[in-house]
C-alpha beads as a LAMMPS data file, in Angstrom:
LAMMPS data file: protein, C-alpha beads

373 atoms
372 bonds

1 atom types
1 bond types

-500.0 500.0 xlo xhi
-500.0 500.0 ylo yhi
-500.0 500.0 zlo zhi

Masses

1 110.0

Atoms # bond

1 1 1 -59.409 278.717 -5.947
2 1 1 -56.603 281.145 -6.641
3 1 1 -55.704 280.686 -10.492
4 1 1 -52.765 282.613 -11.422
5 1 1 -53.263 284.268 -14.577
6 1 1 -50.971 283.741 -17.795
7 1 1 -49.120 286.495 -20.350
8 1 1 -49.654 285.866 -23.812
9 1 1 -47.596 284.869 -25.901
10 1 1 -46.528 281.807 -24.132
11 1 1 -46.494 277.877 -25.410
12 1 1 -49.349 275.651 -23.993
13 1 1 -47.690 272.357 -25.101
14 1 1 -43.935 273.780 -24.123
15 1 1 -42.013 272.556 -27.686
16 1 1 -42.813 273.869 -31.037
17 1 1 -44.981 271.728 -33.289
18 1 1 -45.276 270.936 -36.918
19 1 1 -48.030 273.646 -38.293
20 1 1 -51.560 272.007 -38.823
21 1 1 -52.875 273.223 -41.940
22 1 1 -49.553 271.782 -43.924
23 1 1 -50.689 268.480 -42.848
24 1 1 -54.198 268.519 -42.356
25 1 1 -57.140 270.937 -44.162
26 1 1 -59.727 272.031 -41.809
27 1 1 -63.412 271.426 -42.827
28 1 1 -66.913 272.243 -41.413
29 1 1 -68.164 272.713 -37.718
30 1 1 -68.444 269.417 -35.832
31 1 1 -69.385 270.783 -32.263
32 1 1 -68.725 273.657 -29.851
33 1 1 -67.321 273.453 -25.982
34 1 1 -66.293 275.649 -23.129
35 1 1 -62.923 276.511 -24.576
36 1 1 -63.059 275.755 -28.569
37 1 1 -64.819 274.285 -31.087
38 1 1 -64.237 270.632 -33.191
39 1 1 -64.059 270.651 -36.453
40 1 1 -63.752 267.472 -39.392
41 1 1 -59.917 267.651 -40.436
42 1 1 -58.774 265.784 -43.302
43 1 1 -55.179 264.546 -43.381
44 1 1 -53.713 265.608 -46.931
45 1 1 -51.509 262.922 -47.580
46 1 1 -54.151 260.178 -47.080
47 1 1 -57.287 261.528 -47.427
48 1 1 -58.096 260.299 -44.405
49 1 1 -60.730 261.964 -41.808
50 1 1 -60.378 262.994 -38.475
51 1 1 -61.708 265.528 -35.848
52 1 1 -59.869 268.147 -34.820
53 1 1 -60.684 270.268 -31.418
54 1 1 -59.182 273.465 -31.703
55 1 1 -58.646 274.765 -28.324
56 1 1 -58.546 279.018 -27.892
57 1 1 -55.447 280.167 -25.684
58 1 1 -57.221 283.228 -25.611
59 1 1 -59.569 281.359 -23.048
60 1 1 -57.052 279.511 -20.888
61 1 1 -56.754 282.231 -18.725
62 1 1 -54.699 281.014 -16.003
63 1 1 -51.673 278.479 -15.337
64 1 1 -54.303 275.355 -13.847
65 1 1 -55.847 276.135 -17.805
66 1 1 -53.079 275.284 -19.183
67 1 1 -52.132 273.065 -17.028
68 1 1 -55.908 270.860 -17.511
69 1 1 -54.924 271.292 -21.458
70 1 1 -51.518 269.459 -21.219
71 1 1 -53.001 267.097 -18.835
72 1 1 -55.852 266.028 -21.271
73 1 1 -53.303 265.306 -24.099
74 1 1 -50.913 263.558 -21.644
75 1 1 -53.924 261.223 -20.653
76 1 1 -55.120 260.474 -23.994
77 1 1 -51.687 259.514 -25.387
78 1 1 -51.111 257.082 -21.839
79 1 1 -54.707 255.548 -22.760
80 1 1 -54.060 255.198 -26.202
81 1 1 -54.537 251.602 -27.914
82 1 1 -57.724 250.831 -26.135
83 1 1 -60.734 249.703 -28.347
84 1 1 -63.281 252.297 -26.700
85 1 1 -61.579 255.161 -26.133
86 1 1 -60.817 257.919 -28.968
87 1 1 -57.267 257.649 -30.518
88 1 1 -55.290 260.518 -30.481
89 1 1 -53.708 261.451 -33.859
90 1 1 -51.322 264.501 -32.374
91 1 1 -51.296 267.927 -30.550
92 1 1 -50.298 270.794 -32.558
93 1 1 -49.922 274.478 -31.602
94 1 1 -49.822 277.639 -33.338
95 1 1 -50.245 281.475 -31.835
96 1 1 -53.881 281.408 -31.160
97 1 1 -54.593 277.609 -30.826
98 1 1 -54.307 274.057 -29.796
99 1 1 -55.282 271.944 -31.944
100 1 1 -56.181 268.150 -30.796
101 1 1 -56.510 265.412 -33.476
102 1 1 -58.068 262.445 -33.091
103 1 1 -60.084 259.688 -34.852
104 1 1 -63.193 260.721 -36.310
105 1 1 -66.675 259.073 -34.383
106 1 1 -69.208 260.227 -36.998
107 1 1 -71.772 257.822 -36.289
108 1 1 -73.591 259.861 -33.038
109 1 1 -74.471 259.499 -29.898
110 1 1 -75.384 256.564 -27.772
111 1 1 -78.855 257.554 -26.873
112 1 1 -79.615 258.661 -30.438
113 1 1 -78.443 255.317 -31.469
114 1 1 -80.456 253.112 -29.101
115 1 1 -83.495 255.452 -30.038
116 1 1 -83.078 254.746 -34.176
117 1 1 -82.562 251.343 -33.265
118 1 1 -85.825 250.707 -32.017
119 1 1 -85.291 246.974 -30.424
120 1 1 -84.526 247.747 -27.295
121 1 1 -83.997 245.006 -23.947
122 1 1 -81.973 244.743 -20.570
123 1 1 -79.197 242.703 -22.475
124 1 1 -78.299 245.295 -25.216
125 1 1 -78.390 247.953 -21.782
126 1 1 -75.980 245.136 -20.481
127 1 1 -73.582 245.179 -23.543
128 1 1 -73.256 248.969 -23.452
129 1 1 -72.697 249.148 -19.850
130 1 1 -69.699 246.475 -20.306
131 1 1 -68.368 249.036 -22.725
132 1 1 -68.817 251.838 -20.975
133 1 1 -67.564 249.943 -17.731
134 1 1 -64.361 248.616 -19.442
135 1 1 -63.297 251.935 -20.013
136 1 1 -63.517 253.049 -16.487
137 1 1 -61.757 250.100 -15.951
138 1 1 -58.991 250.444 -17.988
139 1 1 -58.364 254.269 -16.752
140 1 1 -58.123 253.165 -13.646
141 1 1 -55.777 250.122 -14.163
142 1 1 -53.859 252.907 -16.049
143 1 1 -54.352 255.450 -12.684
144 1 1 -56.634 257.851 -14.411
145 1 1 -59.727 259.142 -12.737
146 1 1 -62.329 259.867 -15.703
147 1 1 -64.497 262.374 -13.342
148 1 1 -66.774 263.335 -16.189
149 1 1 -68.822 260.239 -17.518
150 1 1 -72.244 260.708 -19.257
151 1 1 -73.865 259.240 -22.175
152 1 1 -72.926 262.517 -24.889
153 1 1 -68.851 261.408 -23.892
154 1 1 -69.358 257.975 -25.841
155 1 1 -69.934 258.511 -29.517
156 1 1 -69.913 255.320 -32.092
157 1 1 -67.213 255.276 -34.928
158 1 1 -69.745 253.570 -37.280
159 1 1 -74.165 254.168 -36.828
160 1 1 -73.889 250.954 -37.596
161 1 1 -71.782 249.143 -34.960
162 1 1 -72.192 249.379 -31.594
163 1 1 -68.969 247.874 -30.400
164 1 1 -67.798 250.927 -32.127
165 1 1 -68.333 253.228 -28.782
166 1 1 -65.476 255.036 -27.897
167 1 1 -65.027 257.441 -25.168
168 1 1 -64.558 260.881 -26.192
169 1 1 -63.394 263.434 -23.667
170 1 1 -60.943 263.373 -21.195
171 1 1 -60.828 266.916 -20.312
172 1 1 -61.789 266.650 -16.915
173 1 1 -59.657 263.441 -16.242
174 1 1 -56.810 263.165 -13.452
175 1 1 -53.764 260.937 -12.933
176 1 1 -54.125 259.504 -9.510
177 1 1 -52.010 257.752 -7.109
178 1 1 -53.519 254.671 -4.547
179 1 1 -55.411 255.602 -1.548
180 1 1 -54.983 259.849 -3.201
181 1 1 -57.749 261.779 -2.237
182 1 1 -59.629 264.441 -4.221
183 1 1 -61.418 267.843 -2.997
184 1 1 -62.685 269.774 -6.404
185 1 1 -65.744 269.477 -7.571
186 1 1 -66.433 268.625 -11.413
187 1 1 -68.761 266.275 -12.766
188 1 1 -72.338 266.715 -14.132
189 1 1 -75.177 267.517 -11.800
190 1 1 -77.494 264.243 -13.200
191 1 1 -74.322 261.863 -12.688
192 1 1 -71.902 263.214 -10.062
193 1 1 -71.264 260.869 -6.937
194 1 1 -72.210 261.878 -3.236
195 1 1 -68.427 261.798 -1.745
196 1 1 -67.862 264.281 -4.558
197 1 1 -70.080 267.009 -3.402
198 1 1 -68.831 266.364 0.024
199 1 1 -65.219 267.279 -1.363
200 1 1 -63.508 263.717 -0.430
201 1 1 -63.343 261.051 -3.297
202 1 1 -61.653 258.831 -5.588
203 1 1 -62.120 256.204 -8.145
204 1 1 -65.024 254.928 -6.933
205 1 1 -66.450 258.192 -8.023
206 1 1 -66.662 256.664 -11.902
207 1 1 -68.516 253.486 -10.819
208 1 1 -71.203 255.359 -8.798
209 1 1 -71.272 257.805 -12.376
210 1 1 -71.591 254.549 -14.739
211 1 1 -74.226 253.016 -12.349
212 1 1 -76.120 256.510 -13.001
213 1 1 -75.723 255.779 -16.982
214 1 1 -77.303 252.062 -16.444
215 1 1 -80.404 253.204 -14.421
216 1 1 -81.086 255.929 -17.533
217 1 1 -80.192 253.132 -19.788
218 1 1 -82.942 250.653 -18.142
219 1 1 -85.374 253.375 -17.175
220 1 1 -85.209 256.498 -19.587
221 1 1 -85.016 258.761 -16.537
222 1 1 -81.561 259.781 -13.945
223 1 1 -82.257 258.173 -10.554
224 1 1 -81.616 261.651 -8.931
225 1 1 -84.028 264.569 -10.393
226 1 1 -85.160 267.691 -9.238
227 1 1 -85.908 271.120 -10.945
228 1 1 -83.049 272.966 -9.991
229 1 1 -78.919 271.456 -9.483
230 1 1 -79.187 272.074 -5.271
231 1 1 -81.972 269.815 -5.265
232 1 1 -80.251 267.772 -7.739
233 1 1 -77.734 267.470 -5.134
234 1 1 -79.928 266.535 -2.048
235 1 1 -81.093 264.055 -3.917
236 1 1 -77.336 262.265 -4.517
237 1 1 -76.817 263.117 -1.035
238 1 1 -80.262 261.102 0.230
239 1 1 -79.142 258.672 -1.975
240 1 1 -82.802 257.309 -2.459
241 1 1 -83.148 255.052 -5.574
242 1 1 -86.424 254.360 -6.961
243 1 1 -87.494 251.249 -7.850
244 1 1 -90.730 251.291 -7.647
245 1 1 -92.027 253.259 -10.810
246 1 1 -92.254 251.723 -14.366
247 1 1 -90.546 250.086 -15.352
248 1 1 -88.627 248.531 -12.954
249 1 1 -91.431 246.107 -11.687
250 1 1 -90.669 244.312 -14.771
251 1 1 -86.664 244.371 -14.726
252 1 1 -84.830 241.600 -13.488
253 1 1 -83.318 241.818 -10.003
254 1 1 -80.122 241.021 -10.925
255 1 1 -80.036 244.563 -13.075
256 1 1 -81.560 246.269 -9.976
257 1 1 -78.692 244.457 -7.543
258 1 1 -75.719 245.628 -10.005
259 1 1 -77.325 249.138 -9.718
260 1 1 -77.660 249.122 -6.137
261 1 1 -74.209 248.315 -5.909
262 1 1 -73.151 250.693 -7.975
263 1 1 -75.009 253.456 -6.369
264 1 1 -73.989 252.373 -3.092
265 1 1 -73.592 255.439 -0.916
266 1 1 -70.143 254.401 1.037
267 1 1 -67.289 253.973 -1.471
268 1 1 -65.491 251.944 0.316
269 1 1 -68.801 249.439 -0.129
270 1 1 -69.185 250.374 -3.738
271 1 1 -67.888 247.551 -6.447
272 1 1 -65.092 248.234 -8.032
273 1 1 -64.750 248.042 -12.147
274 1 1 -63.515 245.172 -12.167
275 1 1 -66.289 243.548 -9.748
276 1 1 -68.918 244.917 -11.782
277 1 1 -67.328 243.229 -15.222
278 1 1 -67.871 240.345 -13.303
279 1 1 -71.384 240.755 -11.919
280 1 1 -73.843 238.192 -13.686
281 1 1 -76.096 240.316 -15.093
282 1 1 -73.268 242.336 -17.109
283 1 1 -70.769 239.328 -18.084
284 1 1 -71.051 238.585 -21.352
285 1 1 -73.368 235.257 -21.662
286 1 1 -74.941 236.490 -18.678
287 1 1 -78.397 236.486 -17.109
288 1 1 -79.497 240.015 -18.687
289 1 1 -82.840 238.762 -20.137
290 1 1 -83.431 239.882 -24.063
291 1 1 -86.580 240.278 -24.075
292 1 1 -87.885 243.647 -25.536
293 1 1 -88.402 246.562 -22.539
294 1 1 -91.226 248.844 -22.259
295 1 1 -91.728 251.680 -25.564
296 1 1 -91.900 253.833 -22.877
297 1 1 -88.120 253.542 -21.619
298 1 1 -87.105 254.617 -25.640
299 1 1 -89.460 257.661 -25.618
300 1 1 -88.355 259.109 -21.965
301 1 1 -84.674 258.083 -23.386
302 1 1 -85.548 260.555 -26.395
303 1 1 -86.929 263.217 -24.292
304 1 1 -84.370 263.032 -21.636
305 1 1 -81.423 263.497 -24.791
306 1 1 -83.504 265.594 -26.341
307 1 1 -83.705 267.949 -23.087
308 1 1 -79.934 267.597 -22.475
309 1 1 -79.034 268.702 -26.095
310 1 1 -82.072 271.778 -25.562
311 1 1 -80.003 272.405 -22.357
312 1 1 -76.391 272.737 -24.209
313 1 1 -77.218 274.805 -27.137
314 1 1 -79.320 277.258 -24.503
315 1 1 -76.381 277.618 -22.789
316 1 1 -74.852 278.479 -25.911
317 1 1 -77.185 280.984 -26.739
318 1 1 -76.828 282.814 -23.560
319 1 1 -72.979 282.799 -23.658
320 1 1 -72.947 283.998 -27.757
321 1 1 -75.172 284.543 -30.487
322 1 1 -76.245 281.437 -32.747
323 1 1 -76.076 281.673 -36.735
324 1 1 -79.329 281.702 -38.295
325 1 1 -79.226 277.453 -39.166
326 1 1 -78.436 276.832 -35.856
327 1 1 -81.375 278.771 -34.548
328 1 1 -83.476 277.020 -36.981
329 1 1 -82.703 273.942 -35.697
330 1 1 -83.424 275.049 -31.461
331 1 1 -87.124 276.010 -33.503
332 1 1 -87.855 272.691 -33.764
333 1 1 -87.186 271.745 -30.983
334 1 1 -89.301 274.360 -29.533
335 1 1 -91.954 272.858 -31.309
336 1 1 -92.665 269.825 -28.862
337 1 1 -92.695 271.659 -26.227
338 1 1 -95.983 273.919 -28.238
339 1 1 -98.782 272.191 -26.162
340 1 1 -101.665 274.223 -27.262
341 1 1 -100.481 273.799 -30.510
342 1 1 -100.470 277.841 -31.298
343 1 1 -97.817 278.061 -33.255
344 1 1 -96.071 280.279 -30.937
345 1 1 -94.201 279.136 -27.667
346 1 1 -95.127 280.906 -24.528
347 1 1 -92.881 281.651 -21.459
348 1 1 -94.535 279.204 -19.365
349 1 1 -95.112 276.609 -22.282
350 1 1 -90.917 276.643 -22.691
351 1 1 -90.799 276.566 -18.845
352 1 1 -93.396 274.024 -18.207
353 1 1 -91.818 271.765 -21.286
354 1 1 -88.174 272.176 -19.594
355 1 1 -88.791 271.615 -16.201
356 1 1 -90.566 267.829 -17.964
357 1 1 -87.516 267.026 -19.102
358 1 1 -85.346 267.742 -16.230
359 1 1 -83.776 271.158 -17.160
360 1 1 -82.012 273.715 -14.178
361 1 1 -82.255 276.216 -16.251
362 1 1 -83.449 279.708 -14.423
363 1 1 -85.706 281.861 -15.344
364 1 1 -84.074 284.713 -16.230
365 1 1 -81.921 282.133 -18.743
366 1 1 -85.230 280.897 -19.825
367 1 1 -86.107 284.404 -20.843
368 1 1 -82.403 285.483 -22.360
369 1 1 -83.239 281.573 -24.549
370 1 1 -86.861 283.307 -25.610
371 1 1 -85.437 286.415 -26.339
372 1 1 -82.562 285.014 -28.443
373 1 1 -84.722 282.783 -30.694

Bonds

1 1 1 2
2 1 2 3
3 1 3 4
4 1 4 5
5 1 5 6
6 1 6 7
7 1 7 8
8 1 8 9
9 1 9 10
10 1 10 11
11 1 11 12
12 1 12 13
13 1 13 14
14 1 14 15
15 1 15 16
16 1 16 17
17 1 17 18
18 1 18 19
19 1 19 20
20 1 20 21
21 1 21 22
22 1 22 23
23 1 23 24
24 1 24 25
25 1 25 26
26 1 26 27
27 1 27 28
28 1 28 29
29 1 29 30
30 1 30 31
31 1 31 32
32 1 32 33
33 1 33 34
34 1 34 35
35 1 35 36
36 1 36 37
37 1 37 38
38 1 38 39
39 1 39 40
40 1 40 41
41 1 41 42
42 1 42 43
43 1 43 44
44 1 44 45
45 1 45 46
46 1 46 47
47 1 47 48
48 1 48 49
49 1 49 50
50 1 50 51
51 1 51 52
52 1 52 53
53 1 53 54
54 1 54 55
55 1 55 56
56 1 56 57
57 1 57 58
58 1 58 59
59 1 59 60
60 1 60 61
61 1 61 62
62 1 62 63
63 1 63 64
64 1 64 65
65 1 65 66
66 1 66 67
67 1 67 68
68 1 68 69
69 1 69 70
70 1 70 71
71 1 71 72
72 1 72 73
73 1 73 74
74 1 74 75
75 1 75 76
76 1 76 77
77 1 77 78
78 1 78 79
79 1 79 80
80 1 80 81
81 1 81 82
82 1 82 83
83 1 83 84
84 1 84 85
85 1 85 86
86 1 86 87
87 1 87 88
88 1 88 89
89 1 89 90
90 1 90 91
91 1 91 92
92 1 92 93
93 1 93 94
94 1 94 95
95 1 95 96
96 1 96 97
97 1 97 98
98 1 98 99
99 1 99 100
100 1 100 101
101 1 101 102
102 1 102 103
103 1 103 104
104 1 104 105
105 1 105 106
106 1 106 107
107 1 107 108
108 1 108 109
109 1 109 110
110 1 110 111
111 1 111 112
112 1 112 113
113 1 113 114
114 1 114 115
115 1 115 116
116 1 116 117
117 1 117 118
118 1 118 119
119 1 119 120
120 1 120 121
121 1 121 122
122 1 122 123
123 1 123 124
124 1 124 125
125 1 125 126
126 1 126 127
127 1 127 128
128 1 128 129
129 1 129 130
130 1 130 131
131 1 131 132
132 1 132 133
133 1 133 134
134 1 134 135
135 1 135 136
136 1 136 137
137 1 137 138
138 1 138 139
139 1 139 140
140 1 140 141
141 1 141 142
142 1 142 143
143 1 143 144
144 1 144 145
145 1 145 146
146 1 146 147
147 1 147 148
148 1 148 149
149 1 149 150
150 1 150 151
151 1 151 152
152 1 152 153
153 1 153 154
154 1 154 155
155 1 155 156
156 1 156 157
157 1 157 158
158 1 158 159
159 1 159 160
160 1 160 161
161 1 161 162
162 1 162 163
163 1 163 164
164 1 164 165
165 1 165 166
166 1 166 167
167 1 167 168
168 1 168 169
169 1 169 170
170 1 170 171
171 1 171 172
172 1 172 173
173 1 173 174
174 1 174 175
175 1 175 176
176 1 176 177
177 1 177 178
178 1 178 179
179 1 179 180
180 1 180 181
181 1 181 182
182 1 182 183
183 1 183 184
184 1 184 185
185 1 185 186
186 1 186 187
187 1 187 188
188 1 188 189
189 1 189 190
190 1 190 191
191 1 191 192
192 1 192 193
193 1 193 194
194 1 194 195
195 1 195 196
196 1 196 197
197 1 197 198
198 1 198 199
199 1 199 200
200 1 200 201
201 1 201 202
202 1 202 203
203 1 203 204
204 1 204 205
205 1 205 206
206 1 206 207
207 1 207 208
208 1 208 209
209 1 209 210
210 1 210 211
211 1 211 212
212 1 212 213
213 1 213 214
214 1 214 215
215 1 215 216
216 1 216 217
217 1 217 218
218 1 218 219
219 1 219 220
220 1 220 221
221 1 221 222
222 1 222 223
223 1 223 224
224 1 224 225
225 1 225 226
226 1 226 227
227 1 227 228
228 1 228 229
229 1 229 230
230 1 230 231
231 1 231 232
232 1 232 233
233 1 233 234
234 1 234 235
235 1 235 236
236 1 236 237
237 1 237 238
238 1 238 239
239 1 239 240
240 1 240 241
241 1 241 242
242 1 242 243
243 1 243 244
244 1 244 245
245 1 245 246
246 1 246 247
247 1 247 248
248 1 248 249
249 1 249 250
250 1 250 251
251 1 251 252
252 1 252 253
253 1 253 254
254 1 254 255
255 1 255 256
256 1 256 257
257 1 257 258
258 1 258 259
259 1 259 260
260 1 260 261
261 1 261 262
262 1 262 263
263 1 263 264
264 1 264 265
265 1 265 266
266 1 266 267
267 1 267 268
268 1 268 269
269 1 269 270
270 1 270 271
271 1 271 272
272 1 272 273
273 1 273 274
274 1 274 275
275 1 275 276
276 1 276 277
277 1 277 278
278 1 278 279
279 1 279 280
280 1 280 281
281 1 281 282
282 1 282 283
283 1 283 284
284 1 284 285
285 1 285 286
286 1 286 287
287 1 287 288
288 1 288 289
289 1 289 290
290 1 290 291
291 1 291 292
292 1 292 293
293 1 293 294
294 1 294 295
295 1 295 296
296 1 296 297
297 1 297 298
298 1 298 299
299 1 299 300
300 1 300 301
301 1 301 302
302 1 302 303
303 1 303 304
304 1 304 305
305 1 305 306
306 1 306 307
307 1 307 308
308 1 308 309
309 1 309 310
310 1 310 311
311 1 311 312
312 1 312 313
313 1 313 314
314 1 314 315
315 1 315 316
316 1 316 317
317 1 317 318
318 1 318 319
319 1 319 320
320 1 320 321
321 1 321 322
322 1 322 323
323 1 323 324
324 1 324 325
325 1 325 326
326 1 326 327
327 1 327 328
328 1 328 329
329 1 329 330
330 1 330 331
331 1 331 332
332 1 332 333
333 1 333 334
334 1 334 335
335 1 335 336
336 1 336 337
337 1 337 338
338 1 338 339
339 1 339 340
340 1 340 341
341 1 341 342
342 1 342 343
343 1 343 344
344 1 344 345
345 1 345 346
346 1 346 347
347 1 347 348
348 1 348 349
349 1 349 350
350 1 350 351
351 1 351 352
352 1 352 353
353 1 353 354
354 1 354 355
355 1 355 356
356 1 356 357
357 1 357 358
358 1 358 359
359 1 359 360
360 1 360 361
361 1 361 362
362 1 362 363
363 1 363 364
364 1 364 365
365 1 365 366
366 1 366 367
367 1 367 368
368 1 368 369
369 1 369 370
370 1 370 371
371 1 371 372
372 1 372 373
C-alpha cells in the first residue's frame, strides 16, 4: 500500500483543542501499544479517574495514520451511550500528542476474571458471549465493522461485576456501507475470519471472530492453532473445528451448533448478530446448562492468557528496552516455563514452553527475548 507520508507540524484532529494537563493531571503507566502508551488521568475539577491514551504524532507517519486516528475517535463518539463499550470523555491535541480520554476499566481482563473467579460453566460462557455479541451488534446496527475482536479488547469497569465489560479499542474499526466490500487485512492471527485472508469480507467477519472467543471461552484453547501465523492461517482456511477433544464430549450441542454457525466458512451462511442473540443456547433464560465445566478449561484459559500477555511484552522487548520492574515481572513468568526446575531458563526450555502455549514467535525473536532478560 502506498502511504503518503506527512510534514510535521500539522493537526491530527484539524481544530485546536483545550490543553490536557489544565484539565486533567496525568498519573502512572496503564499500558503500552503500537503508537502510544495509556496512562490513569485524573480530571481536576472532580477528582474523577479516567484513562488517557496518549497517541505519538511522531509515529503516524503517513496521511492513512492519521487518517485511522481521526477515524477511531469519530467511531467512539458515534458508539457512544452503549452499556459495553468504553465512553469517550474527549480528544485533545497538543504538538507531540493525541491524547484520548475515556472511562477508566480498572477491574482487568476477561480471562483473568473468569480465572479468579473459579466457578466456571457453559451459562456464565453464555452471558459473556451475549455481551460480547451485543456489541458487535450494536456496531453494526450503527455501520461499524469492529475488525479487531479478542478477549484483551473487553476489560470490566468493576473486578467485581461482570456486566461491567466494556469494549475497549476501536482502532482498527471501519464505517461501512450495505453490501461494501473490504480487501485489507487486519485482525489477529488466533481470531481473524477466512474471507479476510482471502481479501473479500464484511460484517460477517466479527461473528466468525466472536464465535472464535466462545470456543476459547468453552474450551481454553483457539479452534485454529499451529506453531507459526501461515499455519495459523491454513488452518482458518481448512476451516476444520474440533470437537472431538476434551472437553467438548461433555458440552451441550446446542453450544457446539451456535459455534458451528458462527464459524461457518461461507458468510453469506454465517448468522448474523442479531440471529445469534437469538440462538437458544445464548438468550438469556436459555438452555446453556450451569453446571460447573471441566478444571481443565480454567487452567488452559490461564495458560493460553498467560502466553498471549508473554507474547505482547516480548514483542515489546524486541521493539525497545523494558525498565528493570517490568523485566522483573517477564522473570516470572519465565519461571513456568523452568521444567527441570534449574533455576535458569534454557533456549529450548523458553522455546519448548512457547510453542505449548501457542506462541509464533521465531527464533531469532526468541533469542533477542533471552538476550534482553
Amino acid at each position: 500500500m502506498n502511504r503518503g507520508s506527512t510534514n510535521q507540524p500539522y493537526s491530527v484532529l484539524g481544530h485546536k483543542t483545550a490543553n490536557i494537563r489544565d484539565i486533567y493531571t496525568l498519573g502512572r503507566k496503564l499500558g503500552q501499544g503500537q503508537f502510544g502508551t495509556t496512562y490513569l488521568c485524573t480530571e481536576i475539577s472532580t477528582g474523577i479517574e479516567y484513562a488517557c491514551k496518549s497517541i505519538s504524532k511522531r509515529k503516524l507517519i503517513s496521511k492513512e495514520d492519521v487518517e485511522d486516528v481521526r477515524r477511531e475517535i469519530q467511531i467512539m463518539h458515534h458508539l457512544a451511550g452503549h452499556k459495553n463499550i468504553v465512553t469517550i470523555k474527549g480528544a485533545y491535541e497538543d504538538s507531540l500528542y493525541v491524547h484520548i480520554v475515556m472511562e477508566l476499566c480498572s477491574g482487568g481482563e476477561l480471562f483473568d476474571r473468569i480465572i479468579h473467579r473459579g466457578h466456571y460453566s457453559e451459562r456464565k460462557a453464555a452471558e459473556l458471549t451475549r455481551i460480547i455479541v451485543g456489541v458487535v451488534e450494536a456496531c453494526h446496527s450503527l455501520g461499524v465493522m469492529h475488525r479487531d475482536l479478542k478477549p484483551e479488547n473487553f476489560l470490566l469497569v468493576n473486578k467485581d461485576d461482570d456486566f461491567s465489560l466494556k469494549a475497549i479499542d476501536f482502532g482498527l474499526s471501519v464505517f461501512f456501507k450495505p453490501g461494501q466490500i473490504f480487501t485489507d487485512v487486519v485482525g489477529s492471527p488466533y481470531y481473524v475470519a477466512p474471507e479476510v485472508l482471502l481479501k473479500h469480507y464484511g460484517p460477517a467477519a466479527d461473528v466468525w471472530t466472536a464465535g472464535v472467543i466462545l470456543y476459547i471461552l468453552l474450551s481454553g484453547v483457539p479452534p485454529f492453532w499451529a506453531e507459526t501465523q501461515q499455519g495459523i492461517f491454513d488452518a482458518v482456511l481448512k476451516g476444520h473445528i474440533d470437537f472431538d477433544s476434551d472437553p467438548w464430549p461433555l458440552i451441550s450441542e446446542s453450544g457446539k451448533d451456535l459455534i458451528r454457525k458462527m464459524l461457518c466458512m461461507r458468510p453469506s451462511e454465517r448468522l448474523t448478530a442479531h440471529e445469534v442473540l437469538c440462538h437458544p443456547w445464548i438468550c438469556e433464560n436459555g438452555v446453556a446448562p450451569d453446571r460447573a465445566l471441566d478444571p481443565a478449561v480454567l487452567s488452559r484459559l490461564k495458560q493460553f492468557s498467560a502466553m498471549n500477555k508473554l507474547k505482547k511484552m516480548a514483542l515489546r522487548v524486541i521493539a525497545e528496552s523494558l525498565s528493570e520492574e517490568e523485566i522483573a515481572g517477564l522473570r516470572e513468568m519465565f519461571k513456568a516455563m523452568d521444567t527441570d526446575n534449574s533455576g535458569a531458563i534454557t533456549f529450548d526450555e523458553l522455546k519448548a514452553g512457547l510453542r505449548k502455549y501457542g506462541s509464533t514467535l521465531k527464533d531469532t525473536e526468541i533469542r533477542d527475548l533471552m538476550d534482553a532478560v
